[in-house]
Gaussian input, Z-matrix of N, CA and C with variables (Angstrom, degrees):
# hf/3-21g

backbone

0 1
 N
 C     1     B1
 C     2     B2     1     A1
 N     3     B3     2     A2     1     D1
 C     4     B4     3     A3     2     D2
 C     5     B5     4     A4     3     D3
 N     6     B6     5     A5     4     D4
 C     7     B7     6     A6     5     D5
 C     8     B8     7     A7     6     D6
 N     9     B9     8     A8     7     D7
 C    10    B10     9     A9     8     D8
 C    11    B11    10    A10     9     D9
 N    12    B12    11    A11    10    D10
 C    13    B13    12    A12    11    D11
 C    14    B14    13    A13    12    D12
 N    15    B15    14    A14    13    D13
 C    16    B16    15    A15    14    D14
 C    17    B17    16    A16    15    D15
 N    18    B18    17    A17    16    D16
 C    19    B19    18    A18    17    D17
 C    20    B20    19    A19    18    D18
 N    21    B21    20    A20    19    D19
 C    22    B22    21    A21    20    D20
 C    23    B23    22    A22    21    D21
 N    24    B24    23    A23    22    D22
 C    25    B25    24    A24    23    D23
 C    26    B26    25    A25    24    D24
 N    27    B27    26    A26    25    D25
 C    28    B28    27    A27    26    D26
 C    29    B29    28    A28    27    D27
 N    30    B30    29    A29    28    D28
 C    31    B31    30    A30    29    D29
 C    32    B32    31    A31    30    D30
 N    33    B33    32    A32    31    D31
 C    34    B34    33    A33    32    D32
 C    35    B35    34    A34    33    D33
 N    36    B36    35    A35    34    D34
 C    37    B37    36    A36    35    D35
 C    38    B38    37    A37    36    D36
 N    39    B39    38    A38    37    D37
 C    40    B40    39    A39    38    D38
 C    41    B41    40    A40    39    D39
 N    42    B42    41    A41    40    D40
 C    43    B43    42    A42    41    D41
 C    44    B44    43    A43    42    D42
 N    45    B45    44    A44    43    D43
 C    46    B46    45    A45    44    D44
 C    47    B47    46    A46    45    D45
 N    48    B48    47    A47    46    D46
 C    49    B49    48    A48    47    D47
 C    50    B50    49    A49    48    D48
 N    51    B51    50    A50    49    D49
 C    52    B52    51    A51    50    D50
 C    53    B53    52    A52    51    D51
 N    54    B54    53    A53    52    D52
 C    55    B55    54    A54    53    D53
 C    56    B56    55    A55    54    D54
 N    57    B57    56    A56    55    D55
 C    58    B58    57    A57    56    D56
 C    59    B59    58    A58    57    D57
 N    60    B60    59    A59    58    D58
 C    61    B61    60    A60    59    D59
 C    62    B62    61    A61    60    D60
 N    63    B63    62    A62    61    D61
 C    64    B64    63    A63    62    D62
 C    65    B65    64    A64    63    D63
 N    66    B66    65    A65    64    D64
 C    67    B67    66    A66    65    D65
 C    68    B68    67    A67    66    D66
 N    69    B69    68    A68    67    D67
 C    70    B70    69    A69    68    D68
 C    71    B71    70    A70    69    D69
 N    72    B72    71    A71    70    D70
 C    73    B73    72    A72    71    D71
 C    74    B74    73    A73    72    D72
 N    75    B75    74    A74    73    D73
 C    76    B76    75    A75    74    D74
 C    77    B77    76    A76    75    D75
 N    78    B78    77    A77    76    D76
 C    79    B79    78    A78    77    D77
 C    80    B80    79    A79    78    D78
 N    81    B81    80    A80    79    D79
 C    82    B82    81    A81    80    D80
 C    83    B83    82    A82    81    D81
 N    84    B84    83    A83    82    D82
 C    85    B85    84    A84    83    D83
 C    86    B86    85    A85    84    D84
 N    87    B87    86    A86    85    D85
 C    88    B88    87    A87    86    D86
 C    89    B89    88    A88    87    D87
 N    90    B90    89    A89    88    D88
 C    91    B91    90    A90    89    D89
 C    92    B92    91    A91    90    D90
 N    93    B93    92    A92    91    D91
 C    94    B94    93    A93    92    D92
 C    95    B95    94    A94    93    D93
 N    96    B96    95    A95    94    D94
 C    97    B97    96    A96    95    D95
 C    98    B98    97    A97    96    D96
 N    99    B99    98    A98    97    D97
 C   100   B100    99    A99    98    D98
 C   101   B101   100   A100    99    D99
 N   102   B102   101   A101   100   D100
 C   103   B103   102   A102   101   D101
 C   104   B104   103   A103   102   D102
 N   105   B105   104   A104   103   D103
 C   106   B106   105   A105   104   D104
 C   107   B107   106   A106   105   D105
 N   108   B108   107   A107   106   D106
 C   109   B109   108   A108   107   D107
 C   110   B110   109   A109   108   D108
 N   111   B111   110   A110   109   D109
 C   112   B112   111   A111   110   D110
 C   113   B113   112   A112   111   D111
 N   114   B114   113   A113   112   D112
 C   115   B115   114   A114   113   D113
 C   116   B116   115   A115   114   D114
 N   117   B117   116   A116   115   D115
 C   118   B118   117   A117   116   D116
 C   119   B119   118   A118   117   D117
 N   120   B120   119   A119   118   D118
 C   121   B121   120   A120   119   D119
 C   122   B122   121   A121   120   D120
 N   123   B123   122   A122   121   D121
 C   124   B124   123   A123   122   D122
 C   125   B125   124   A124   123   D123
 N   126   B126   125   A125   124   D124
 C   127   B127   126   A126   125   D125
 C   128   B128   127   A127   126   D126
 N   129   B129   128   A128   127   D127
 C   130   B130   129   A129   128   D128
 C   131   B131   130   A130   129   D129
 N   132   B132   131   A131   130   D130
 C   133   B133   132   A132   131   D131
 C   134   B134   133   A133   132   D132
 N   135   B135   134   A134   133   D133
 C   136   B136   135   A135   134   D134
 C   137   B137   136   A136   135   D135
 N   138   B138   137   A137   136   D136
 C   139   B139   138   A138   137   D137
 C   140   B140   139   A139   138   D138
 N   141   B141   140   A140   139   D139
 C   142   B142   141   A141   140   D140
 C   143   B143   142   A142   141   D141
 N   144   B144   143   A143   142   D142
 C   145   B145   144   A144   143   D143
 C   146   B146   145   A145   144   D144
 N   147   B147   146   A146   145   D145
 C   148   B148   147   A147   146   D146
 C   149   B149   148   A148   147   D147
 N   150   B150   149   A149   148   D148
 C   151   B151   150   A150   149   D149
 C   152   B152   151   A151   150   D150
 N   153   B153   152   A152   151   D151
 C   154   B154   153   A153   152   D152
 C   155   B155   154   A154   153   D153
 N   156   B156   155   A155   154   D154
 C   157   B157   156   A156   155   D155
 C   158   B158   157   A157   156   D156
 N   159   B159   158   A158   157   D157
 C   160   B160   159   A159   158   D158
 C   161   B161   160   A160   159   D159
 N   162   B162   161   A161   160   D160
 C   163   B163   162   A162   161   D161
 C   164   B164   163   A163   162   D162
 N   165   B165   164   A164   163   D163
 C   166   B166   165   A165   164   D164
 C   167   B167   166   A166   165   D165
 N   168   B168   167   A167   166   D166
 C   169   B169   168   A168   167   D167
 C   170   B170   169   A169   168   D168
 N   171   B171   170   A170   169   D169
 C   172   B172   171   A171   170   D170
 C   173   B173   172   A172   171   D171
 N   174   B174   173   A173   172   D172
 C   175   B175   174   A174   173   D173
 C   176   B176   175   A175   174   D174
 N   177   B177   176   A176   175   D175
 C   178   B178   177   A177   176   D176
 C   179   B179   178   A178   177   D177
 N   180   B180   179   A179   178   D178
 C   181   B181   180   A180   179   D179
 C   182   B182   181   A181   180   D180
 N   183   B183   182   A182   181   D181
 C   184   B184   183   A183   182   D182
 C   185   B185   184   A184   183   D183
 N   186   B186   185   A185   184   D184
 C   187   B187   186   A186   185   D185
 C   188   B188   187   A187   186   D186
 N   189   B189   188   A188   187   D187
 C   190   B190   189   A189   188   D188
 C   191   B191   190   A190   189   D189
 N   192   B192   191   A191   190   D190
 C   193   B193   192   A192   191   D191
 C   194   B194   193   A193   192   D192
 N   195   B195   194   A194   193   D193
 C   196   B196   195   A195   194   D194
 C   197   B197   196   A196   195   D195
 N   198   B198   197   A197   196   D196
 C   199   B199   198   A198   197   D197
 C   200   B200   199   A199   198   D198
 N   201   B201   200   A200   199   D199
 C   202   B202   201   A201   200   D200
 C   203   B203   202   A202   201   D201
 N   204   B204   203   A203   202   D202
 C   205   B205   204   A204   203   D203
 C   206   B206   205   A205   204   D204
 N   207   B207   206   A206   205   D205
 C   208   B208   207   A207   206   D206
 C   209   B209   208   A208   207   D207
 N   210   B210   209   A209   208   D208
 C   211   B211   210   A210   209   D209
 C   212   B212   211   A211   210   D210
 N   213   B213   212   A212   211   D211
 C   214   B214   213   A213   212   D212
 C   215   B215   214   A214   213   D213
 N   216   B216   215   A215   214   D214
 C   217   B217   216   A216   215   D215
 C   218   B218   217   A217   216   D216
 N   219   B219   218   A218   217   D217
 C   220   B220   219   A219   218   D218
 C   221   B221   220   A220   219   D219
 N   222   B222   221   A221   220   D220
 C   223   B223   222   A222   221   D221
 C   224   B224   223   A223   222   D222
 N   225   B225   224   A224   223   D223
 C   226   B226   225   A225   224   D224
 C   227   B227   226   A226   225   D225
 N   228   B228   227   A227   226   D226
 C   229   B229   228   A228   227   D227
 C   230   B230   229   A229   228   D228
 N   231   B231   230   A230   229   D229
 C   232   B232   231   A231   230   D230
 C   233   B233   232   A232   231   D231
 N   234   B234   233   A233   232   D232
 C   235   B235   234   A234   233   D233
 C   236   B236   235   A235   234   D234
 N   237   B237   236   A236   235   D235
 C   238   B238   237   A237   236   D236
 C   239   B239   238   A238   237   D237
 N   240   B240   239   A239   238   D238
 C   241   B241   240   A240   239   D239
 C   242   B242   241   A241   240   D240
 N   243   B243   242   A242   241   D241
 C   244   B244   243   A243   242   D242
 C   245   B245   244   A244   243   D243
 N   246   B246   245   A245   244   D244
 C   247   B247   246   A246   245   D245
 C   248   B248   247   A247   246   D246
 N   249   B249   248   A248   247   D247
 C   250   B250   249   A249   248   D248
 C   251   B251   250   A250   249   D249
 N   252   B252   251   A251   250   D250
 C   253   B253   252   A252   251   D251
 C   254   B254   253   A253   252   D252
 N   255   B255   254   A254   253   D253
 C   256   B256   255   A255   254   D254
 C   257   B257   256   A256   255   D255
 N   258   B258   257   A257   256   D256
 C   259   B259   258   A258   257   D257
 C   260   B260   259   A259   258   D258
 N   261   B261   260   A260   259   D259
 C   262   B262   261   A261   260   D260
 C   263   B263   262   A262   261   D261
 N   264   B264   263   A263   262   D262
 C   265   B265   264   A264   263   D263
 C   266   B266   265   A265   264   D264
 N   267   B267   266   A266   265   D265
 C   268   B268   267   A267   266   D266
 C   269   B269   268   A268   267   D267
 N   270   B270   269   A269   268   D268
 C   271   B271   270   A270   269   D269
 C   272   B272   271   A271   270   D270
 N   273   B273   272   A272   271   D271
 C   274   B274   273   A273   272   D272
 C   275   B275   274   A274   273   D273
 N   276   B276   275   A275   274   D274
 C   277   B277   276   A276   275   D275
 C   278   B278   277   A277   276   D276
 N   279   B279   278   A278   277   D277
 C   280   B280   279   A279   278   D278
 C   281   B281   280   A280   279   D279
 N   282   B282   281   A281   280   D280
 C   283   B283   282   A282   281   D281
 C   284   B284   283   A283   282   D282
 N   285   B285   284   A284   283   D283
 C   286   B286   285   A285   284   D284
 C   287   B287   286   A286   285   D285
 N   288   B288   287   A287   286   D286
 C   289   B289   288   A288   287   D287
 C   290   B290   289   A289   288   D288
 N   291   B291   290   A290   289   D289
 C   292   B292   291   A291   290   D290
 C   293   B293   292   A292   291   D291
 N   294   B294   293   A293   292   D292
 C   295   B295   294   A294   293   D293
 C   296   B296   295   A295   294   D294
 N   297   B297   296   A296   295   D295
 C   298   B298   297   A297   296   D296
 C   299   B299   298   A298   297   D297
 N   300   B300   299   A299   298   D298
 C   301   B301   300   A300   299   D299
 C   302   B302   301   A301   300   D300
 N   303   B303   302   A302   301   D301
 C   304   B304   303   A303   302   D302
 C   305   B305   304   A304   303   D303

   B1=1.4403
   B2=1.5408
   B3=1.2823
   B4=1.1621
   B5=1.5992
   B6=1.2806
   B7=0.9779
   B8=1.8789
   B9=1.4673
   B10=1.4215
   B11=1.9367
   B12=1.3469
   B13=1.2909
   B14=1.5471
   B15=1.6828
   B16=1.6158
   B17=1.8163
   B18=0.9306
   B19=1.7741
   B20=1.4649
   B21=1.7278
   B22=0.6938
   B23=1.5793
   B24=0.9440
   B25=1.3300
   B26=1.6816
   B27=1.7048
   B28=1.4380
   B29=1.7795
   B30=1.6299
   B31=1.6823
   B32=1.4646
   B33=1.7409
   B34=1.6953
   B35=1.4846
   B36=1.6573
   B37=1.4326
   B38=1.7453
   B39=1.0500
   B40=1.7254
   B41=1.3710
   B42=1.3965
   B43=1.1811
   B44=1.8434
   B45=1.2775
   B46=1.7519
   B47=1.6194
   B48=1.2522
   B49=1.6741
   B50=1.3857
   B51=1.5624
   B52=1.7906
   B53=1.6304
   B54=1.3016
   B55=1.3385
   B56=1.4094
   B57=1.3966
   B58=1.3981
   B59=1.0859
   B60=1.0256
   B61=1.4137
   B62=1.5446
   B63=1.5656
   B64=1.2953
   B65=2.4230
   B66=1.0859
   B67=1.4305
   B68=1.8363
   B69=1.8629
   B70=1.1359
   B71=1.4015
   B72=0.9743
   B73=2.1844
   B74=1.4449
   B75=1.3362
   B76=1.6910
   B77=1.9780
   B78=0.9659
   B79=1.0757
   B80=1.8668
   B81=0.8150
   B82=1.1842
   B83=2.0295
   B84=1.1782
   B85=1.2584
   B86=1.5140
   B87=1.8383
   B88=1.5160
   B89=1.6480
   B90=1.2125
   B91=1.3192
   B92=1.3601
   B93=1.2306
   B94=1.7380
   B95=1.6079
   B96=1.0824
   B97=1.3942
   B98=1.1156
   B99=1.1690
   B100=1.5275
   B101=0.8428
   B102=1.3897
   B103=1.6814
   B104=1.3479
   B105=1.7174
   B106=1.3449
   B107=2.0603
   B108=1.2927
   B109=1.2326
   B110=1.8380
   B111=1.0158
   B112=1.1743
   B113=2.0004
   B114=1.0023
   B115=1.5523
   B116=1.9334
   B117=1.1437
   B118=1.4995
   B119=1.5097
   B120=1.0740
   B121=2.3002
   B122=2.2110
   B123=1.3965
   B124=1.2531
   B125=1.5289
   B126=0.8090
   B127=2.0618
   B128=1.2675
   B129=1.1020
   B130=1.7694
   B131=0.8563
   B132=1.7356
   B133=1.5357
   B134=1.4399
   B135=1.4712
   B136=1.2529
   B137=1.1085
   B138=1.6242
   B139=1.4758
   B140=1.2252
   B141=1.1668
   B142=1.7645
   B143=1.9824
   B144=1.6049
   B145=1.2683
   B146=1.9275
   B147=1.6093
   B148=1.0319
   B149=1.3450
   B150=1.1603
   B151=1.5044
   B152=1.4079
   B153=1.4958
   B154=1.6111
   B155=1.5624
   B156=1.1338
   B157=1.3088
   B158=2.0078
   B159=1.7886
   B160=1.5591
   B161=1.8214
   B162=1.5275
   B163=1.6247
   B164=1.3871
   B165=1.8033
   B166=1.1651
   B167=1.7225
   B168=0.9850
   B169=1.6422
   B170=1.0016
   B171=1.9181
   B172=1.5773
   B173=1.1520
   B174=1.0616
   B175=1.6374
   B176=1.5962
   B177=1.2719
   B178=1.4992
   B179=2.0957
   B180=1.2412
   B181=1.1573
   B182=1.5987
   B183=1.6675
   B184=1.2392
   B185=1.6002
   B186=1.4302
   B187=1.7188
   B188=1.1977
   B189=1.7920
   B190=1.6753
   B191=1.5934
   B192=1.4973
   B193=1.4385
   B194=1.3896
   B195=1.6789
   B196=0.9013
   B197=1.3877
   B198=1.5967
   B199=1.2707
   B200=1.7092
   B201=1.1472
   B202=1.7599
   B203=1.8420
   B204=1.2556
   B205=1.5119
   B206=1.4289
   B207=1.0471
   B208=1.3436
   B209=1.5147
   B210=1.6075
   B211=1.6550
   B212=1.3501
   B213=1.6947
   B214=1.2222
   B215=1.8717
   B216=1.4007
   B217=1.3003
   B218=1.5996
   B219=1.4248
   B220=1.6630
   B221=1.6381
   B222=1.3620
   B223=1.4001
   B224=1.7274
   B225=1.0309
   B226=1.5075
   B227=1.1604
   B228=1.3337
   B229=1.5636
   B230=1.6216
   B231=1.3699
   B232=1.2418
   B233=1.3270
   B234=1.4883
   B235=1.1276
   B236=1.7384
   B237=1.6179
   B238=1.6450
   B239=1.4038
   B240=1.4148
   B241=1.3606
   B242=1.4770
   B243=1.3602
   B244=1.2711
   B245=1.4605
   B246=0.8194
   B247=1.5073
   B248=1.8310
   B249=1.3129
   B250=1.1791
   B251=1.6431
   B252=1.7231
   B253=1.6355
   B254=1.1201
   B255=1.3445
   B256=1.4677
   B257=1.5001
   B258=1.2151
   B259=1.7833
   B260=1.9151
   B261=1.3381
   B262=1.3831
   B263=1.5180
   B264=1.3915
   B265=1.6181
   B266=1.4498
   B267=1.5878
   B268=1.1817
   B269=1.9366
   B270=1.6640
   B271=1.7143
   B272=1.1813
   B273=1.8039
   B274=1.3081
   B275=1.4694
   B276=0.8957
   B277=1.3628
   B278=1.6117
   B279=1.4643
   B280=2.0060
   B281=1.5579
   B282=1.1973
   B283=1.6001
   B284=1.7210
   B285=1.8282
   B286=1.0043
   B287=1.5498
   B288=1.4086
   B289=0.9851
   B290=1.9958
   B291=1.0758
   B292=1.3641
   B293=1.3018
   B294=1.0313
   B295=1.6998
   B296=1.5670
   B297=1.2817
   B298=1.7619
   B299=1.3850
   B300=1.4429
   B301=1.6550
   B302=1.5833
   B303=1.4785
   B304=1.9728
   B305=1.4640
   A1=108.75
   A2=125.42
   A3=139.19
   A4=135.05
   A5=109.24
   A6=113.85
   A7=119.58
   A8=126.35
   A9=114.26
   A10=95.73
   A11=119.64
   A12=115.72
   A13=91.26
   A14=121.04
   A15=127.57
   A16=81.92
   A17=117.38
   A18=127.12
   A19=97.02
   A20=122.27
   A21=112.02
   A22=134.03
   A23=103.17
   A24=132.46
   A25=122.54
   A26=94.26
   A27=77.61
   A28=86.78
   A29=104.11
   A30=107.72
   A31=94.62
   A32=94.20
   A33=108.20
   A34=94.50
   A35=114.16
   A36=103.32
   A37=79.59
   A38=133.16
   A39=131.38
   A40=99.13
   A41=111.29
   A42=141.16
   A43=94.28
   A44=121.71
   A45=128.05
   A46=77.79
   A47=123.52
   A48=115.67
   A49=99.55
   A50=126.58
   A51=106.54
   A52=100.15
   A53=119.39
   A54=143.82
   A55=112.54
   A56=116.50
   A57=118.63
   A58=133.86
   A59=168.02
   A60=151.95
   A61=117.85
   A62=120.50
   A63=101.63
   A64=91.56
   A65=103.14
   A66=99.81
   A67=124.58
   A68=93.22
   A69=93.19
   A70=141.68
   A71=119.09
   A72=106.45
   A73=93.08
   A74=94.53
   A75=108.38
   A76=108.26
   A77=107.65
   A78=136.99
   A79=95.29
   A80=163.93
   A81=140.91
   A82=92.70
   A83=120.15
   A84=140.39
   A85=147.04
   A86=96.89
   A87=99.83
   A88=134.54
   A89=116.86
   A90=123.07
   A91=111.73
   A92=95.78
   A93=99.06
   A94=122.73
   A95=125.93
   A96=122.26
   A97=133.59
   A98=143.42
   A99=139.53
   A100=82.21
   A101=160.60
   A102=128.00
   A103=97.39
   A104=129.91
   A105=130.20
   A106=89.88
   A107=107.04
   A108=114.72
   A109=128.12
   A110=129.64
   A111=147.81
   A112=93.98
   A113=112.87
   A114=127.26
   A115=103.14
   A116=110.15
   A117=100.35
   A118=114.51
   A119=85.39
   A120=78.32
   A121=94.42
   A122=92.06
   A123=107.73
   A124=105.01
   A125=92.55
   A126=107.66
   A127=117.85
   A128=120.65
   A129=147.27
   A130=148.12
   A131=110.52
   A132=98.52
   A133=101.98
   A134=107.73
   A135=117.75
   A136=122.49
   A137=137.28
   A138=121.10
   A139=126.37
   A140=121.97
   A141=120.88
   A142=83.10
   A143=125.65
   A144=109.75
   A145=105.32
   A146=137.18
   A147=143.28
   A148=124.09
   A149=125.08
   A150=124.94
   A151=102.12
   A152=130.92
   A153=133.93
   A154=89.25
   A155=129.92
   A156=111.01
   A157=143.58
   A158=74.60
   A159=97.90
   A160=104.31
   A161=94.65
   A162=76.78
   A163=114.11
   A164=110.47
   A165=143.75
   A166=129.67
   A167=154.37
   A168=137.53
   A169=124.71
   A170=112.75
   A171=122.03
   A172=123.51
   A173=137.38
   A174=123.89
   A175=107.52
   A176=128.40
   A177=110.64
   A178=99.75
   A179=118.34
   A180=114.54
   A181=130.06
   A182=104.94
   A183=107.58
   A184=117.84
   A185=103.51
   A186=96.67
   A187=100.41
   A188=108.16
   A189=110.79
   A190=114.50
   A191=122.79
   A192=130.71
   A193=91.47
   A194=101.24
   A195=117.36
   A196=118.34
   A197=127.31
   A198=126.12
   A199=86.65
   A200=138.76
   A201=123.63
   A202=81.61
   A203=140.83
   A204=146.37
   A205=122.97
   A206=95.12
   A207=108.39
   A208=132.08
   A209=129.90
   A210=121.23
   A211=84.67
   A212=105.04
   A213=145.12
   A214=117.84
   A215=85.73
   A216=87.73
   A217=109.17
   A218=122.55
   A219=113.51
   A220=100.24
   A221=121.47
   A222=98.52
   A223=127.44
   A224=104.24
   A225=130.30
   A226=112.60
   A227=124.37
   A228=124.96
   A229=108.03
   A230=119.18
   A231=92.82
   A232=136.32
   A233=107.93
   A234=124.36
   A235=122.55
   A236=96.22
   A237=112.03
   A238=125.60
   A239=147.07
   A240=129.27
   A241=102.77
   A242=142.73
   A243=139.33
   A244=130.38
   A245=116.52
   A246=114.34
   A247=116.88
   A248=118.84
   A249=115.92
   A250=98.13
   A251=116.35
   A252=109.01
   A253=111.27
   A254=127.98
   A255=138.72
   A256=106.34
   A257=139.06
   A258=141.83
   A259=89.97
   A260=124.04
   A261=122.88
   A262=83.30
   A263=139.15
   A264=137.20
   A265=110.69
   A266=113.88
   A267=124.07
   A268=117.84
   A269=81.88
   A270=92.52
   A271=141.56
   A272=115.37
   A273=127.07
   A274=122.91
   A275=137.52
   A276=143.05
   A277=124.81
   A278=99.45
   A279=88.88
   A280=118.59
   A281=110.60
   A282=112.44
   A283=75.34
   A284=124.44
   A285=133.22
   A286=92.17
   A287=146.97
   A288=155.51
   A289=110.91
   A290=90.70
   A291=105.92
   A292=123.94
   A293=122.92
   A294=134.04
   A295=91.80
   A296=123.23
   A297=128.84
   A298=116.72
   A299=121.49
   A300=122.49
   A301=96.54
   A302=123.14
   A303=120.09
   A304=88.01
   D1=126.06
   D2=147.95
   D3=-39.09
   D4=-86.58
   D5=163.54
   D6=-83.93
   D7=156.53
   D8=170.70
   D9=-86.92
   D10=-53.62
   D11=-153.51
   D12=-144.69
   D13=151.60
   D14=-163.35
   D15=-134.46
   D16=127.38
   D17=179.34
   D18=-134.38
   D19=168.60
   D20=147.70
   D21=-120.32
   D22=42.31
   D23=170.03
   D24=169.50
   D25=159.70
   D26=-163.83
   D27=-146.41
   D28=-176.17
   D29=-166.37
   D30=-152.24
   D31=122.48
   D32=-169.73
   D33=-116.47
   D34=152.21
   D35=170.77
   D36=-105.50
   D37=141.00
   D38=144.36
   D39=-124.90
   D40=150.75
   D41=152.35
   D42=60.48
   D43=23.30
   D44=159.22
   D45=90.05
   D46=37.65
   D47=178.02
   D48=-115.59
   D49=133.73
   D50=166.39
   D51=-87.07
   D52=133.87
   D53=-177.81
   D54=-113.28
   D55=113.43
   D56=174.91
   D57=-95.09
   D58=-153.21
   D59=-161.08
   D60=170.55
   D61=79.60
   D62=-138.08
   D63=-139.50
   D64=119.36
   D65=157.74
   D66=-2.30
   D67=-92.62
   D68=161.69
   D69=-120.19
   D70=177.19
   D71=-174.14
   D72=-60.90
   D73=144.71
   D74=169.57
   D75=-107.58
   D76=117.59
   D77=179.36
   D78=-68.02
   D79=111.86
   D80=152.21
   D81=106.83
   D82=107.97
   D83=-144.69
   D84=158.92
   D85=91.73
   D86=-164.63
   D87=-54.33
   D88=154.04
   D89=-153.67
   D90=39.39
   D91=68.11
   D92=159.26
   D93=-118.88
   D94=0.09
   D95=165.45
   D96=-92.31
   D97=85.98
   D98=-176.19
   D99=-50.90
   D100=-95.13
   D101=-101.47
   D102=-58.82
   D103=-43.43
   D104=-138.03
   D105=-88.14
   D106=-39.90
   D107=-160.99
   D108=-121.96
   D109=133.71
   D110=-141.05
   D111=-95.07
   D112=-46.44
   D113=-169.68
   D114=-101.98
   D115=34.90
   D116=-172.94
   D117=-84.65
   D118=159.04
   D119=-158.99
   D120=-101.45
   D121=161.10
   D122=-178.18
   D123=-90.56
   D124=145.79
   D125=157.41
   D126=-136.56
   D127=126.54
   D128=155.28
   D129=-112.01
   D130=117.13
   D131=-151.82
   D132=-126.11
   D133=-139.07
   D134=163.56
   D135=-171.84
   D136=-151.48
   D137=172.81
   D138=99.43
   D139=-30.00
   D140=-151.78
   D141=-115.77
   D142=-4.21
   D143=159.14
   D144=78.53
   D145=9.21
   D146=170.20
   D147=-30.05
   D148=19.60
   D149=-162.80
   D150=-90.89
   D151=149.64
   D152=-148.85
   D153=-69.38
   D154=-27.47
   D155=175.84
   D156=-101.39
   D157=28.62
   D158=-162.23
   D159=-80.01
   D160=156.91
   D161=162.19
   D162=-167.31
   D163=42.03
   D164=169.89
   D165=-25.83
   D166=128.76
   D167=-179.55
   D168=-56.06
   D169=-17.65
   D170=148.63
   D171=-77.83
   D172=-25.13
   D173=-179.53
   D174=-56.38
   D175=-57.17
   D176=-153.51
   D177=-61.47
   D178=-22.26
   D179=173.60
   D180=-46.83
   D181=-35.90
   D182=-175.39
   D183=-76.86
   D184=41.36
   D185=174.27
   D186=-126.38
   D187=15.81
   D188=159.07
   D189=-88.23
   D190=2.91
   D191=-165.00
   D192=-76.74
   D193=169.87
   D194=158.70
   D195=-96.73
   D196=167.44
   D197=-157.44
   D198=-84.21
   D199=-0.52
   D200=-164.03
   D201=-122.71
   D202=37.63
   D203=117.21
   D204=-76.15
   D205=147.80
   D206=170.16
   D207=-150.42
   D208=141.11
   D209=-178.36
   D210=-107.78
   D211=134.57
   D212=-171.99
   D213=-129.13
   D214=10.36
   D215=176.70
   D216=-89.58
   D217=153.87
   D218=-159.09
   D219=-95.02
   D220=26.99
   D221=138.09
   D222=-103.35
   D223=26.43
   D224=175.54
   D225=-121.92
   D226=10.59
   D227=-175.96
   D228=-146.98
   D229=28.10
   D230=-165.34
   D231=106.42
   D232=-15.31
   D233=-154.52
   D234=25.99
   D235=50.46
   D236=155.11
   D237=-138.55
   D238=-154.88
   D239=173.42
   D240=-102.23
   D241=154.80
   D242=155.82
   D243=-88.94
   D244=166.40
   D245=179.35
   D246=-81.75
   D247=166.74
   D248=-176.43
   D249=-68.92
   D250=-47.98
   D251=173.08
   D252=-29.79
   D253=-74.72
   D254=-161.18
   D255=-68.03
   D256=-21.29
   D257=165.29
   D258=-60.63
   D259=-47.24
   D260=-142.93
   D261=-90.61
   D262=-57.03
   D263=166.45
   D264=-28.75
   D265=-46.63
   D266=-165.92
   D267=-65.11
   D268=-60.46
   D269=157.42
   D270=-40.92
   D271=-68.44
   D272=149.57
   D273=-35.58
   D274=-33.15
   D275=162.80
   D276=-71.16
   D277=-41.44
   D278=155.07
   D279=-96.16
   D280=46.47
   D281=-156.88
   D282=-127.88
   D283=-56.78
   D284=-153.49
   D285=-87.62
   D286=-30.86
   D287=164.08
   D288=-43.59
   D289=-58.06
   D290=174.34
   D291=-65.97
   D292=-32.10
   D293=-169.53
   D294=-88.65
   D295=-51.88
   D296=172.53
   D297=-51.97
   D298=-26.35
   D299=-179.78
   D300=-78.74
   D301=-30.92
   D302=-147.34
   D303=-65.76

């Protein structure tokens, strides 16, 4: 067997973080603002194809995300998988991006 179980979405606690695990970005999605909140949960998805040379009918959408999303699909990475470190670099960094524009 390959896979144990195929969901389509799923809910991780790591590191006391709730981590979501989701197809596509959810637009509309509780605890998603750090600025407002201390415990805000991650989501990671994929799908919409974000890679610097993409230019999909979803991409221009994702500048409705929140900075604690992320595309994790590996043409947005390199075309490899990343580590949870580098998701948490990744985050923190549009978290600090974001707080610098308010």
């Amino acid at each position: 067997m390959l896979f144990e179980e195929c969901v389509s979405q799923a809910r991780l606690l790591i590191d006391n973080r709730e981590v979501w695990l989701n197809h596509f970005p959810y637009l509309c999605f509780s605890h998603q603002n750090p600025s407002k909140h201390t415990d805000f949960a991650i989501q990671l998805f994929g799908h919409v194809h974000s890679g610097p040379l993409s230019n999909g009918t979803d991409v221009p959408r994702l500048e409705y995300c929140f900075p604690s999303q992320y595309d994790v699909g590996v043409d947005n990475n390199e075309y490899k998988p990343i580590s949870w470190k580098e998701v948490k670099e990744k985050i923190n960094a549009n978290i600090e991006k974001s707080l610098q524009s308010k």
